[in-house]
C-alpha positions as CSV (number, residue, x, y, z in Angstrom):
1,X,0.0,0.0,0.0
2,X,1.1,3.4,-0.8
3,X,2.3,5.5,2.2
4,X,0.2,8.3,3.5
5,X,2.2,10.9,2.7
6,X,2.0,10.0,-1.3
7,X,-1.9,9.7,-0.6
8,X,-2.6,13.2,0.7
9,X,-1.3,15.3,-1.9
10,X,-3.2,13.4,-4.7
11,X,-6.5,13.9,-1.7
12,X,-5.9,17.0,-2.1
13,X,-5.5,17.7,-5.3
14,X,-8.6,16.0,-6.8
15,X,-10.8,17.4,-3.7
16,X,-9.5,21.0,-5.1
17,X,-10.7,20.1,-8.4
18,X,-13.8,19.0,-7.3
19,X,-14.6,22.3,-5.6
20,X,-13.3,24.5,-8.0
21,X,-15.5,22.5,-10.8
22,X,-18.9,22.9,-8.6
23,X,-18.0,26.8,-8.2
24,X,-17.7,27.1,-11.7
25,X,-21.2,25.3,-12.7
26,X,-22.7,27.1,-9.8
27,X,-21.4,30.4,-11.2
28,X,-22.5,29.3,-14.7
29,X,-26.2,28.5,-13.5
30,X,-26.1,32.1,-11.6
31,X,-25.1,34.2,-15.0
32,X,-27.9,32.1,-17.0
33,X,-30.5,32.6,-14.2
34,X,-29.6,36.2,-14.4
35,X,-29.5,36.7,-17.7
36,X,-33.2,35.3,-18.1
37,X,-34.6,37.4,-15.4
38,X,-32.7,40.1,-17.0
39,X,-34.1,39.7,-20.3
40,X,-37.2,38.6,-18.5
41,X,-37.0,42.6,-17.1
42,X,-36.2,44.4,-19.8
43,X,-39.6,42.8,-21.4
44,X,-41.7,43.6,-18.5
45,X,-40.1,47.6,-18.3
46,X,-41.2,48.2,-21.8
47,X,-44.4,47.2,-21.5
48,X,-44.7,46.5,-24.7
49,X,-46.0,42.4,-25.2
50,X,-43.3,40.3,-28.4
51,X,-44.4,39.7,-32.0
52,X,-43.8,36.1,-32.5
53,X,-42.8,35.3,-36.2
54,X,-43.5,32.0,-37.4
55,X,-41.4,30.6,-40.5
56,X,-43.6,28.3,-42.8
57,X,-42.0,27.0,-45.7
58,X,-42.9,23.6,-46.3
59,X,-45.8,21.1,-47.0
60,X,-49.0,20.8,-45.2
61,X,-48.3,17.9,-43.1
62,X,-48.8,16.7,-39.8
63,X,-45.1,17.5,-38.6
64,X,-46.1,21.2,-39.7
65,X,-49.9,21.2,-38.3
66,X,-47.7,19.8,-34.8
67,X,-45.5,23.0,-34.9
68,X,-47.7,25.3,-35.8
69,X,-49.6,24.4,-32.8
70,X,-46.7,24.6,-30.6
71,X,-46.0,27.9,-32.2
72,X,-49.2,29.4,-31.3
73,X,-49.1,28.0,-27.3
74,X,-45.7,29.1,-26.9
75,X,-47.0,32.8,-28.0
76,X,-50.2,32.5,-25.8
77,X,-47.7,31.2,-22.7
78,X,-45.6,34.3,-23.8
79,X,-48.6,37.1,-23.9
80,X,-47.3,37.9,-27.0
81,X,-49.2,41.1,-28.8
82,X,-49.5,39.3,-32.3
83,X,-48.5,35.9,-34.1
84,X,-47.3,36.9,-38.1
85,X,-47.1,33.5,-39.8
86,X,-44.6,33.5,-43.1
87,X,-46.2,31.2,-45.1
88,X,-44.6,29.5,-48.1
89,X,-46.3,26.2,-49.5
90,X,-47.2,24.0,-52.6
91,X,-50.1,23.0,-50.7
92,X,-50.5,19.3,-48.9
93,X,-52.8,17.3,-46.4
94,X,-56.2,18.1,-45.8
95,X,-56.8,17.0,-42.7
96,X,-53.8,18.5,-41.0
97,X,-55.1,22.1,-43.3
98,X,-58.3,21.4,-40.5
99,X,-56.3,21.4,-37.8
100,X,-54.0,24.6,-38.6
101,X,-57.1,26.2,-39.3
102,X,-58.8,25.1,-35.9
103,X,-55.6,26.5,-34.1
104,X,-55.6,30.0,-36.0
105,X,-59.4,30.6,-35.2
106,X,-59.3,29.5,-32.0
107,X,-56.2,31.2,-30.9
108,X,-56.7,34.0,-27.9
109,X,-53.2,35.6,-30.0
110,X,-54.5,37.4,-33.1
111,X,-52.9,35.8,-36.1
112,X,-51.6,37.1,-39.3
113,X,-50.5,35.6,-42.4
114,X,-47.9,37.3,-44.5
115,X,-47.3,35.1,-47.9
116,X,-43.4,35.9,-48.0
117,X,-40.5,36.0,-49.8
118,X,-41.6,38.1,-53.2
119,X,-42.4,34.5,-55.5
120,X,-44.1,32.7,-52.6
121,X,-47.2,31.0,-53.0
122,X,-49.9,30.1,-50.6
123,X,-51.2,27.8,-52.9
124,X,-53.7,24.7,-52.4
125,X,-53.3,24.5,-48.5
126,X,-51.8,27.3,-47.6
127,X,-55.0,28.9,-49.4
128,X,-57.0,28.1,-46.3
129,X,-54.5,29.1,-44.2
130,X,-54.1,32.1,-45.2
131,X,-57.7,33.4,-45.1
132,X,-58.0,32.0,-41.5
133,X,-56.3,34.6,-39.9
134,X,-57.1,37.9,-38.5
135,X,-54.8,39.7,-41.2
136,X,-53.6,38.6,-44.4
137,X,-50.8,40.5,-46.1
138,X,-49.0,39.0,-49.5
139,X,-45.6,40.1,-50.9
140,X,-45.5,41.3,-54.9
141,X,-45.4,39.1,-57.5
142,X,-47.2,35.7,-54.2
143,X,-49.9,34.0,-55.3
144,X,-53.3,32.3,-53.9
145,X,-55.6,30.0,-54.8
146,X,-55.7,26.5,-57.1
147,X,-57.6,24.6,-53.8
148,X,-59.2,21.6,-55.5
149,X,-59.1,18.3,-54.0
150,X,-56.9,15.5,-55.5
151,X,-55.6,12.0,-54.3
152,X,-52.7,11.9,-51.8
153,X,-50.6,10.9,-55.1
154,X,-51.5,14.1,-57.0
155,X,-54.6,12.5,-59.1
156,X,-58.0,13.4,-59.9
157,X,-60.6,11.7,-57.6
158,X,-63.5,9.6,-59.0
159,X,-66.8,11.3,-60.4
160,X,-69.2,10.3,-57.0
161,X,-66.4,10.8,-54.3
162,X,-64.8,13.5,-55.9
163,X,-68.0,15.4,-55.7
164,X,-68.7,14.9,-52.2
165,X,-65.2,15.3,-51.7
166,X,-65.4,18.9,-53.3
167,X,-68.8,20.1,-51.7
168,X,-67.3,19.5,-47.8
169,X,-64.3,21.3,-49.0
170,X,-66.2,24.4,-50.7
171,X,-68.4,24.4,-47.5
172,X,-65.1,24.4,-45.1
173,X,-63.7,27.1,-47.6
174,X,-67.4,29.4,-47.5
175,X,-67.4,29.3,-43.6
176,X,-63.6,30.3,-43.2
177,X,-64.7,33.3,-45.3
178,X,-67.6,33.9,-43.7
179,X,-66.3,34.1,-40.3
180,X,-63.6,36.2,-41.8
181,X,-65.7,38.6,-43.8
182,X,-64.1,37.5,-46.8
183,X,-65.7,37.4,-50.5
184,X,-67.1,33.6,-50.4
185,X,-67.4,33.5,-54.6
186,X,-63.6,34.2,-55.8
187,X,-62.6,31.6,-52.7
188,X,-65.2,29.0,-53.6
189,X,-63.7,28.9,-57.0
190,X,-60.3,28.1,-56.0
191,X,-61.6,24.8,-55.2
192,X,-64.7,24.3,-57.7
193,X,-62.8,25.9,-60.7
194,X,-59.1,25.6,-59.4
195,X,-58.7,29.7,-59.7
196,X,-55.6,31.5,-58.6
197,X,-54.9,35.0,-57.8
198,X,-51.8,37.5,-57.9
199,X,-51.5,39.5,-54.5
200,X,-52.5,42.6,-56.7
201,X,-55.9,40.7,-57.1
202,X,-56.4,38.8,-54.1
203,X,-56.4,42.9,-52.6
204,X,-58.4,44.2,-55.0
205,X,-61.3,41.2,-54.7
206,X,-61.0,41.4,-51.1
207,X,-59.2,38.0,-50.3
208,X,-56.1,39.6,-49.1
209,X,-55.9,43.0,-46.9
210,X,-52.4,44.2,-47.9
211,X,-49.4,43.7,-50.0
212,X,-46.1,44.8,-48.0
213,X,-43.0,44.7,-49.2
214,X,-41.2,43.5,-46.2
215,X,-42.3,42.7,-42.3
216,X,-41.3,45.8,-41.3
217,X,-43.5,48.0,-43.3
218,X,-46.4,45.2,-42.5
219,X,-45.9,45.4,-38.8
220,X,-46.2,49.4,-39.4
221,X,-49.4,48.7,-41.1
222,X,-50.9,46.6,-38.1
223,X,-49.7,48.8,-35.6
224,X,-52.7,49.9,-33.2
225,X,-55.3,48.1,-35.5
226,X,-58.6,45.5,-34.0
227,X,-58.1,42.4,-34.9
228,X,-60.1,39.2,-34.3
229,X,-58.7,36.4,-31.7
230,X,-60.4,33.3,-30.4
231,X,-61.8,35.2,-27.1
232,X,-62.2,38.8,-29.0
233,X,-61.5,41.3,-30.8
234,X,-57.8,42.6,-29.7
235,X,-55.6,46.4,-30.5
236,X,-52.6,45.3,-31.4
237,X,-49.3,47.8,-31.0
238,X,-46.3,46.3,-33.0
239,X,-43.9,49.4,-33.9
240,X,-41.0,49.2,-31.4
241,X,-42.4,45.6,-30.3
242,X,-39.6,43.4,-29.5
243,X,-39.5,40.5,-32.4
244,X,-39.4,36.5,-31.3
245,X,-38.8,34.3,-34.4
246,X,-39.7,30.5,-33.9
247,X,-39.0,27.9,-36.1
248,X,-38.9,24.2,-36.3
249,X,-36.6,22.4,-33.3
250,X,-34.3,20.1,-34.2
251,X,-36.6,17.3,-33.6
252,X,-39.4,18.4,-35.5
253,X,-36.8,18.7,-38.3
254,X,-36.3,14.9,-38.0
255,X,-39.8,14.1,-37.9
256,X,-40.3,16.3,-41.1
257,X,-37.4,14.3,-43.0
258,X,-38.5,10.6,-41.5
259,X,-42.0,11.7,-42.6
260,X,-41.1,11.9,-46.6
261,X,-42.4,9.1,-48.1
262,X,-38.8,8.0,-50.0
263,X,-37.1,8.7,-46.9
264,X,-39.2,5.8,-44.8
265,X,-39.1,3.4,-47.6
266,X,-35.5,3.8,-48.0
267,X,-35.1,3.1,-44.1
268,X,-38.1,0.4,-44.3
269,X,-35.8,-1.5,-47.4
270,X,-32.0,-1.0,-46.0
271,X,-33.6,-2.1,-42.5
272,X,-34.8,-5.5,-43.8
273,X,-32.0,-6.0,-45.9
274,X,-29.3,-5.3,-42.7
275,X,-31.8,-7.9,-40.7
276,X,-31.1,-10.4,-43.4
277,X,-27.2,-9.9,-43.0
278,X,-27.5,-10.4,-39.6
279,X,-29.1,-13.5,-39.5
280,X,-26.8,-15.0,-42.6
281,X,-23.7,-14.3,-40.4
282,X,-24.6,-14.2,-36.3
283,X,-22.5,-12.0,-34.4
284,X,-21.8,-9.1,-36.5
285,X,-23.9,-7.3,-34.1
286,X,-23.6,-3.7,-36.3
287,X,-26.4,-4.7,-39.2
288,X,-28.8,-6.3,-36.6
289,X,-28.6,-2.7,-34.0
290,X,-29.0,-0.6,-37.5
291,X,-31.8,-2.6,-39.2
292,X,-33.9,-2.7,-36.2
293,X,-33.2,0.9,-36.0
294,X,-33.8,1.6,-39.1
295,X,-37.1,-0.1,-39.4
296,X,-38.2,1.4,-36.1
297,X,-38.1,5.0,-37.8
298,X,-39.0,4.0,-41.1
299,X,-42.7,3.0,-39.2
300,X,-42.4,6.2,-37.4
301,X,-41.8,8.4,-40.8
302,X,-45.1,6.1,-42.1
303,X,-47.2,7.2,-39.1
304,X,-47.1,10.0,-40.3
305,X,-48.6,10.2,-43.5
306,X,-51.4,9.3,-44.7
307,X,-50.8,6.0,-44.8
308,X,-52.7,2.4,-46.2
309,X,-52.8,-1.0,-44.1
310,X,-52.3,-3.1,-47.4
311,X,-49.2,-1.5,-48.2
312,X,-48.0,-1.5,-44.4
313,X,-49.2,-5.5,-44.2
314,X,-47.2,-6.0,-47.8
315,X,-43.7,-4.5,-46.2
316,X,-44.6,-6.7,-43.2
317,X,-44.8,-9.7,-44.8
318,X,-42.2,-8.4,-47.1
319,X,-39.7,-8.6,-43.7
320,X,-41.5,-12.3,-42.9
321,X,-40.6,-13.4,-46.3
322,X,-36.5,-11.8,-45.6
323,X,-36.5,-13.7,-42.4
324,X,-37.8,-17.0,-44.2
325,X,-35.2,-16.8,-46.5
326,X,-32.5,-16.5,-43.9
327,X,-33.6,-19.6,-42.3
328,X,-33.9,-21.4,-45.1
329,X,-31.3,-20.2,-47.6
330,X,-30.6,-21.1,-50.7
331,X,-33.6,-22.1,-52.7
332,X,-34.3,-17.8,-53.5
333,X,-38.3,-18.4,-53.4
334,X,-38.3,-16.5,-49.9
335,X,-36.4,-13.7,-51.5
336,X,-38.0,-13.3,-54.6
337,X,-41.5,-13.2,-52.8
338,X,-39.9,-10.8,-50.3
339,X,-38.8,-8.3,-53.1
340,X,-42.4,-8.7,-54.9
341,X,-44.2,-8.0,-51.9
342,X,-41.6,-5.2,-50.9
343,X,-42.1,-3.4,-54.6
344,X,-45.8,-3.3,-53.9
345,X,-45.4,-2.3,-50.3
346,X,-44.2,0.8,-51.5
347,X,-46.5,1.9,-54.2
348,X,-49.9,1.2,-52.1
349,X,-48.4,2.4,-48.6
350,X,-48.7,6.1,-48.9
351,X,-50.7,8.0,-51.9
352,X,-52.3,5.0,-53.5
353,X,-55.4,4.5,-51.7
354,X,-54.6,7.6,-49.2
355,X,-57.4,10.2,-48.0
356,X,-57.9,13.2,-50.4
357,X,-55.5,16.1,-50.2
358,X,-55.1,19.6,-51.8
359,X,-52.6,20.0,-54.1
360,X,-48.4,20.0,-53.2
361,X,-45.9,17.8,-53.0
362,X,-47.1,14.2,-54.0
363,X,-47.4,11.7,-51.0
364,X,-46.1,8.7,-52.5
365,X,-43.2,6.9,-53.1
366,X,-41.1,7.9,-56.1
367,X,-41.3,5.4,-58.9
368,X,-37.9,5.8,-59.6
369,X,-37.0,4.8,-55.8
370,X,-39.3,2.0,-56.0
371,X,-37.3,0.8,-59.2
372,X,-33.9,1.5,-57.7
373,X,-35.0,-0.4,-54.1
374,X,-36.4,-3.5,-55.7
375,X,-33.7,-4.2,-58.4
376,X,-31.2,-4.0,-55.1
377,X,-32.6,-6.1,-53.0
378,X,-33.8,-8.3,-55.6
379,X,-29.7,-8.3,-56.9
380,X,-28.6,-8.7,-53.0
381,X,-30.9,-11.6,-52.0
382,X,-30.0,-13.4,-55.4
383,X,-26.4,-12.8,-54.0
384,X,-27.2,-14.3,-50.8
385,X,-28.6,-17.4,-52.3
386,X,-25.8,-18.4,-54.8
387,X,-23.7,-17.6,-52.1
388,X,-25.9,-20.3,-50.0
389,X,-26.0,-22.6,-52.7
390,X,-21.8,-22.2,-53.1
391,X,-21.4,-23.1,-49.7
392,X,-23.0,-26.0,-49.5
393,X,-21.7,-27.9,-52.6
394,X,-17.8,-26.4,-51.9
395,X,-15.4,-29.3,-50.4
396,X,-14.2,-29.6,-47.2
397,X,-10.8,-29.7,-46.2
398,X,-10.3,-33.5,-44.0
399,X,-6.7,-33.5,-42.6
400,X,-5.0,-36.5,-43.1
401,X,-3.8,-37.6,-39.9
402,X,-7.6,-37.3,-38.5
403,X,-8.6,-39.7,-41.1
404,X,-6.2,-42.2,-40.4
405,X,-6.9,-41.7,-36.5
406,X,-10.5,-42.6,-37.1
407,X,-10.4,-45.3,-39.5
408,X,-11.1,-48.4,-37.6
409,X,-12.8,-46.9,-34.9
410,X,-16.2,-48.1,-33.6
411,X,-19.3,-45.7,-33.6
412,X,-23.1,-45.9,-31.9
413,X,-26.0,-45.5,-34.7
414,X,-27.7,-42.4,-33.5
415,X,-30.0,-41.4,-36.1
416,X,-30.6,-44.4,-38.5
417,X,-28.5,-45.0,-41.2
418,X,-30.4,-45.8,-44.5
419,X,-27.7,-45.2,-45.7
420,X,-27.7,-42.1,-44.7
421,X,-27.6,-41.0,-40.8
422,X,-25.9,-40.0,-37.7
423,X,-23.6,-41.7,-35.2
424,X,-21.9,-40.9,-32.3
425,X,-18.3,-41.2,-31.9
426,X,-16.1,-40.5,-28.8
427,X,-19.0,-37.9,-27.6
428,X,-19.2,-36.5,-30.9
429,X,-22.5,-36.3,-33.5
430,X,-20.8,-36.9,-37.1
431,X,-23.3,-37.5,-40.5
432,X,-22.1,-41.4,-41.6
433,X,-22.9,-43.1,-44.8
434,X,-23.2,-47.1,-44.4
435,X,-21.9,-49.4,-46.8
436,X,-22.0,-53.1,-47.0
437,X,-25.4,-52.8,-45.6
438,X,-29.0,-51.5,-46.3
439,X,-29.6,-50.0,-43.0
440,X,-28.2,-50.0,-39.5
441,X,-30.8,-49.4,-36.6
442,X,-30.5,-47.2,-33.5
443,X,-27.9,-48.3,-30.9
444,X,-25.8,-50.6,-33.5
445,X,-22.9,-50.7,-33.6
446,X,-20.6,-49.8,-36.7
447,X,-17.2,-49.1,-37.9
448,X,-15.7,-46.4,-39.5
449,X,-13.8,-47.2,-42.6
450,X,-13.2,-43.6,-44.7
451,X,-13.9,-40.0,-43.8
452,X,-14.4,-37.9,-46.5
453,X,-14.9,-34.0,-46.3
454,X,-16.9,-34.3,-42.9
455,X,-18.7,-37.5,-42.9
456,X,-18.0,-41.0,-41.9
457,X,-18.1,-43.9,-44.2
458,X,-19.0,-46.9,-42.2
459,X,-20.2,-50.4,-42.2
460,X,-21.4,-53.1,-40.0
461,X,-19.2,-54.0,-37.0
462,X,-18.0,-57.9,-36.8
463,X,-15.9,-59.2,-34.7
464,X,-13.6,-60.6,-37.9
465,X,-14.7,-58.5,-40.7
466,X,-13.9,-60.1,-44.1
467,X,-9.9,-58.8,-45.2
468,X,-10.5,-56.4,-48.0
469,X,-14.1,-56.1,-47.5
470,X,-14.9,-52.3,-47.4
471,X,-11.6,-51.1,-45.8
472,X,-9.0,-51.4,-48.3
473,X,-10.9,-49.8,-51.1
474,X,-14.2,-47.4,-49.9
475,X,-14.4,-46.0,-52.8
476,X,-15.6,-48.4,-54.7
477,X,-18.1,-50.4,-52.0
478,X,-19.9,-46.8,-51.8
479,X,-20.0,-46.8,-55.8
């Protein structure tokens, strides 16, 4: 044991370095505590409640209709004077549209939609959107409008569902404008007659209230005008208001990339496939962690889209069909089955027999990924079973002392041998052939008289077997 005296310094030094390590945290925690209450302060002193800028830029999804929501609690949590929404968007689900929509109207924060950068469009989706809030302001040369109802894959609907289809969605669109006091005609016939409108237009019929430039010179615009919220109407002051932008989190960024459609059945295909390697060669520990990773987000990216169970139960049995083939390599019908079932798996999950949508980016899987996914694993799994079938017809290396050590030797019948079997030699299980015999029953006794690759040659046991009978020549008895 060391003595004491070496001891104590090292005591003391890592007891200093303790302290001076909780002193430092503790003095960190202090200045961030400070600096919020600080911040926290300089809000309350000048009495003057945030605008809280919302960046929306993508498709009408549920990842999107999930922050928008958060978006509009965080600014209610906050007291926040007004909520300006920069809306950008191709369009996209109608279902989460309905829920955006029930968040703007119901929100206690006035809301206002701004259809920014100068090229934007609030197109399809965004269209409802847009004439949901409180204020709606459109940069030169935006666009509004083209609101009629497709499939999720982009398609026309069918004559009878298309039409009932179309008359909910005109009546969701008339009673937006009607709470609004917007003209109901021009928006009706961005979903009846797919219409569009410049910002220049959508002011002039009444759609829009304003076409700015920039925020600034729209926040000028709104400053001390009544606006409608979901508990009244509200004067709102925004010149001088301090600004709070808010966009997507870093998880809701992954849940936006898992949730394209290629992405998932990318991570659905590469997570089967990595199973399969895992199971062909036990141990290798980094396929099997990554394809049950994989396929764990690829369902989470499917959950959220608009999604069909006969293309999820087609991947399923897709990954049944992978497994089968691992087990029983080799023969390729597994595989090939697998790689059928996967293709279709793709092209009915999402889009195919989805719910109807508005216009935007199509949800479905790209034809081109489809094509590119199957011809892979299709390539891979044909791989995997020539591989198989290699394996089992290669020879076997027998080392010629072990032969001649065995040769002679007595086994116990195991598995009957007719005239193939197993016996059991010096608390060993070895496959035997018999010769000089038809069959050898369970518990007889035989002698071993070749070894090639890893089975025994054998043949019934006498006491004086017959010289040159079997032993001498092997080769030709088993012929």
């Amino acid at each position: 044991m060391p003595p004491r005296w070496l001891l104590r310094p090292l005591r003391t030094s890592v007891g200093l370095r303790c302290r001076v390590l909780l002193l430092g945290s503790l003095v960190l925690f202090l200045a961030g505590l400070a600096g919020f209450l600080s911040s926290h302060a300089r809000a309350q002193e000048d009495g003057i409640p945030r605008v809280v800028v919302v960046e929306l830029s993508t498709s009408i999804d549920s990842v999107s209709a999930r922050f928008l929501e958060r978006a509009i609690a965080l600014a209610t949590n906050e007291g926040a004077a007004l909520i300006v929404i920069e809306l950008d968007t191709p369009g996209g689900s109608l279902d989460s549209t309905r829920a955006i929509v029930s968040e703007i109207l119901g929100s206690d924060v006035p809301v206002s939609v701004y259809v920014t950068p100068q090229g934007a469009q609030a197109a399809s989706a965004g269209t409802f959107i847009s004439i949901a809030s409180s204020f709606l302001a459109m940069a030169p040369s935006t666009n509004i409008g083209a609101a009629s109802v497709v499939t999720g894959g982009g398609e026309d609907l069918p004559e009878t569902l298309g039409k009932k289809v179309t008359e909910d969605t005109t009546a969701f669109i008339r009673s937006i404008a009607e709470q609004r006091g917007r003209p109901v005609e021009p928006l009706e016939a961005t979903v009846l007659e797919a219409e569009a409108y410049s910002a220049e237009e959508a002011v002039e019929l009444g759609i829009a209230d304003f076409v700015a430039a920039d925020r600034s010179v729209l926040l000028r615009e709104l400053d001390g005008k009544t606006l409608e919220s979901g508990s009244g109407e509200v004067t709102v002051t925004t010149v001088g208001a301090p600004i709070h932008e808010v966009g997507m989190n870093g998880f809701e960024r992954f849940l936006s990339f898992i949730a394209n459609p290629n992405v998932a059945f990318l991570l659905l295909s590469l997570g089967g496939l990595a199973i399969l390697i895992e199971l062909y060669n036990p141990g290798l520990w980094f396929p099997g962690i990554f394809g049950v990773t994989a396929l764990i987000i690829g369902w989470a990216g499917i959950g959220f889209l608009p999604f069909s169970w006969a293309g999820v139960a087609l991947i399923a049995l897709a990954l049944i069909l992978f497994l089968g083939e691992a087990l029983a390599p080799g023969f390729g019908l597994f595989g090939t089955a697998g790689t059928v079932s996967l293709i279709l798996g793709g092209l009915f999950v999402v889009g195919f027999f989805g719910a109807p949508g508005l216009p935007g980016s199509s949800v479905s899987v790209n034809r081109w990924v489809l094509i590119g996914a199957g011809t892979f694993v299709g390539l891979f799994v044909l791989w995997l079973g020539w591989e198989a079938r290699r394996s089992h017809t290669a020879k076997v290396y027998t080392s010629p002392t072990e032969r001649l050590a065995l040769i002679g030797t007595t086994a116990q019948v195991t598995d009957q041998l007719s005239p193939e079997g197993e016996v059991r030699l010096a608390d060993e299980t070895w496959s035997a052939r018999l010769i000089n015999g038809r069959f050898a029953e369970i518990g007889e006794t035989v002698r071993v008289v070749d070894m090639r690759d890893v089975r025994l040659i054998v043949e019934p046991y006498t006491e004086a077997p017959a010289s040159g009978e079997g032993s001498d020549d092997p080769a030709a008895s088993d012929s």
